[in-house]
TIGUTI-821189 format. One record per residue (C-alpha): residue number from 0; x, y, z. Coordinates in nm, 3 decimals. Last residue first. Example, Ala and Ser with C-alpha at 12.3 -4.5 7.8 and 13.67 -1.06 7.14 Angstrom:
% residues 2
- 1; 1.367; -0.106; 0.714;
- 0; 1.230; -0.450; 0.780;
***
This chain:
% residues 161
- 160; 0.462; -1.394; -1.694;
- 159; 0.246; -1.087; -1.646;
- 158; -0.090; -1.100; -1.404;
- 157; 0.173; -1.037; -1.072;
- 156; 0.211; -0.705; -1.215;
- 155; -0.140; -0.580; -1.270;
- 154; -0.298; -0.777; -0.998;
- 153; -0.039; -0.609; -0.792;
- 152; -0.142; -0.265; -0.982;
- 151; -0.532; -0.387; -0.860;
- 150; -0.482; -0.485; -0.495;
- 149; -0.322; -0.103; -0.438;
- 148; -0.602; 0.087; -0.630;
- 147; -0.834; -0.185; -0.414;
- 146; -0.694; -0.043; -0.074;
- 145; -0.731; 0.317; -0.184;
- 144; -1.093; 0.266; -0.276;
- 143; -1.183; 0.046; 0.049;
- 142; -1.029; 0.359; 0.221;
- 141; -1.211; 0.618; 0.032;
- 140; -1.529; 0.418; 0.075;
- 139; -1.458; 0.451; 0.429;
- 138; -1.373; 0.790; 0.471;
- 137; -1.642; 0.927; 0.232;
- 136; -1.516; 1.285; 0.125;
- 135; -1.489; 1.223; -0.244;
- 134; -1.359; 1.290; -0.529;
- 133; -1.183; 0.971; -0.594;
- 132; -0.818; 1.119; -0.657;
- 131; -0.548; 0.781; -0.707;
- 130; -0.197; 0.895; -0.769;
- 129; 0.029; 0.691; -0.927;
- 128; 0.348; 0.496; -0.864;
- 127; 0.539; 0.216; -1.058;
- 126; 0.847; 0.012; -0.954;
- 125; 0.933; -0.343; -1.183;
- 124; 1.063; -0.628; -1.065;
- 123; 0.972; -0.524; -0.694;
- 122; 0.851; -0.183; -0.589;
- 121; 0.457; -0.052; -0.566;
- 120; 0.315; 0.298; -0.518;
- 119; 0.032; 0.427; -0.440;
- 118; -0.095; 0.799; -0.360;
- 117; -0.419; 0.900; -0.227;
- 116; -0.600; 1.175; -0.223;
- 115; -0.993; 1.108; -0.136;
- 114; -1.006; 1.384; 0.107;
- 113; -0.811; 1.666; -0.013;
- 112; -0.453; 1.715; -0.029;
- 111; -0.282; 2.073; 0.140;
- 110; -0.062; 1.947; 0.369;
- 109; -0.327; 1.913; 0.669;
- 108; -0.443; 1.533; 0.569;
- 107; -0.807; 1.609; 0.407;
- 106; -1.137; 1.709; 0.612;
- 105; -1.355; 1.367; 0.546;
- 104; -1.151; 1.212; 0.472;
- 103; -0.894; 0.918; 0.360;
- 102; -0.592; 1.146; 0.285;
- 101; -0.297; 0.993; 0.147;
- 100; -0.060; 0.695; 0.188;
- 99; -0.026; 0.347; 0.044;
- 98; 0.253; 0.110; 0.009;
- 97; 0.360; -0.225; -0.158;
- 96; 0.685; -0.434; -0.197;
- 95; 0.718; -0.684; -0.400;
- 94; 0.962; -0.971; -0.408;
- 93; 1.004; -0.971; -0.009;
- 92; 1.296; -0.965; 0.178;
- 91; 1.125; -0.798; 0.490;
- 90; 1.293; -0.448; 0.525;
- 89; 1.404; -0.402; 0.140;
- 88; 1.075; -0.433; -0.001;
- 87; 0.911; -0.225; 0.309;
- 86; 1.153; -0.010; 0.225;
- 85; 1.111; 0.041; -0.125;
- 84; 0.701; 0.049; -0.150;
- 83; 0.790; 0.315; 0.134;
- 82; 0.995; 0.549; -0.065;
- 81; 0.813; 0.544; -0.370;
- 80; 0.493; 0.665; -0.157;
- 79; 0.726; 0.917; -0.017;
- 78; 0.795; 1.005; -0.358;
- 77; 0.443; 0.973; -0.503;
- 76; 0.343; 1.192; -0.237;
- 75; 0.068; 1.222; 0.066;
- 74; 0.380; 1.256; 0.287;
- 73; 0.514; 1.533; 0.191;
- 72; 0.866; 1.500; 0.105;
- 71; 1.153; 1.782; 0.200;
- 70; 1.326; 1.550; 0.442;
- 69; 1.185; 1.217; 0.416;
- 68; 1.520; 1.004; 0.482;
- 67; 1.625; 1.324; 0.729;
- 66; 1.320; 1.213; 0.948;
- 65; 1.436; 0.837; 1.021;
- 64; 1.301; 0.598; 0.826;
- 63; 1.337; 0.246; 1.094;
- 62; 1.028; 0.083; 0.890;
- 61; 0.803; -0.001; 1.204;
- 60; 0.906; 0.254; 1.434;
- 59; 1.046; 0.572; 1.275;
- 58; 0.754; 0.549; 1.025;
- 57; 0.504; 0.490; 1.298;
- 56; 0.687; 0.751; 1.464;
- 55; 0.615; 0.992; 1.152;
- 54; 0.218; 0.831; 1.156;
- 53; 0.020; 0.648; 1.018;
- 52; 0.223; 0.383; 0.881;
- 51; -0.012; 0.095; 0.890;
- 50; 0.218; -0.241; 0.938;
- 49; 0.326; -0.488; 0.673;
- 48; 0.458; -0.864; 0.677;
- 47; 0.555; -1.160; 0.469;
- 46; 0.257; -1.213; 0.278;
- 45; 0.335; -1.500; 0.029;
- 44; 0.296; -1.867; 0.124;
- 43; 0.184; -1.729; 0.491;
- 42; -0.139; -1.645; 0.290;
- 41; -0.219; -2.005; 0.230;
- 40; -0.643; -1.951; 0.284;
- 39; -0.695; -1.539; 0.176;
- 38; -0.824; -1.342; 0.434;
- 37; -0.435; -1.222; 0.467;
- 36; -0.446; -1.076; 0.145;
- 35; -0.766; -0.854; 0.193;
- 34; -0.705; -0.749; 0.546;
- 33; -0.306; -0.647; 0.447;
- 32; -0.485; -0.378; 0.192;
- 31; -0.768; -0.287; 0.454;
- 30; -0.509; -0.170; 0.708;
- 29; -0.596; 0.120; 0.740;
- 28; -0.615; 0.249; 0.392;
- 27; -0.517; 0.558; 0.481;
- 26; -0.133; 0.467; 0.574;
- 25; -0.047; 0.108; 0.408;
- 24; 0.325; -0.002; 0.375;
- 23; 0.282; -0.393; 0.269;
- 22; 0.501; -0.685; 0.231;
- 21; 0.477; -0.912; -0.073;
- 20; 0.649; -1.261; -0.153;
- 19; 0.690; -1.443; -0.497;
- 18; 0.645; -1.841; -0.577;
- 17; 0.482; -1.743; -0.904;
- 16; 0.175; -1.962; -0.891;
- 15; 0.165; -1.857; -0.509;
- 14; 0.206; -1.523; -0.599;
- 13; -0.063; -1.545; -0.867;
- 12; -0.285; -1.738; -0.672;
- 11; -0.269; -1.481; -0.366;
- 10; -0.289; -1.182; -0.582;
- 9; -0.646; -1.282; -0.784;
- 8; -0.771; -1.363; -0.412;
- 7; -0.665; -1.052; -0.295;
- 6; -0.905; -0.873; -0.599;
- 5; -1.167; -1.117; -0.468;
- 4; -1.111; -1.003; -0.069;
- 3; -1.073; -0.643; -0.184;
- 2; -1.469; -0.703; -0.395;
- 1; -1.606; -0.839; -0.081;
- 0; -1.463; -0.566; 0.156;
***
């Protein structure tokens, strides 16, 4: 957790330097990715809001997608990924919006991905999306993993002026 708490760190000045807002759309990561910015002191300047989208009535619940919006997407994808960086942007007003999904171990998600899948995406001024594969079957270092691919592209963005 020490090394999401310094990458959140990086965020929180940036955002704060750049008066911008992030919400966050975190499935396998558990929550790790809102953990990291919120430990930072001044959060509220920034983090508007985020939930762990676990599940399809999670998705229902929190971000109002109704099944037909993710008709024909697997959920583990850079499209649904895509999908979720965008709503959670839209949803709370925020500059960037972040998301995470995939398969945190040890068995994989049941569509097919293997443990350590994860795909990230990230909306705002600029949209990119990737998929992170560590290889492994280690739950939690696959979570702290997917949490710091997320902390790293906002480092990424919120790093250009």
């Amino acid at each position: 957790m020490q090394q999401l708490n310094q990458q959140a760190a990086v965020v929180g000045d940036a955002l704060k330097r750049r008066k911008e807002t992030v919400a966050v759309a975190e499935s396998s990561s558990g929550g790790l990715v809102s953990a990291a910015l919120l430990s930072v002191a001044g959060a509220s300047a920034y983090y508007l809001g985020g939930g762990v989208i676990y599940t399809g009535k999670a998705r229902m619940s929190l971000l109002d997608l109704p099944r037909e919006a993710v008709a024909g997407m697997r959920s583990a994808s850079e499209p649904y990924a895509m999908l979720l960086a965008r709503t959670v942007r839209e949803r709370f007003g925020a500059t960037w919006g972040v998301s995470e999904t995939g398969a945190a171990g040890p068995n994989g998600n049941g569509y097919g991905d293997a443990s350590g899948h994860s795909c990230i995406a990230i909306s705002g001024p600029v949209e990119f999306v990737m998929t992170l594969e560590t290889g492994s079957d280690d739950r939690v270092a696959n979570m702290e993993a997917f949490a710091a691919g997320v902390l790293d592209l906002l480092v990424r963005v919120t790093a250009e002026d």
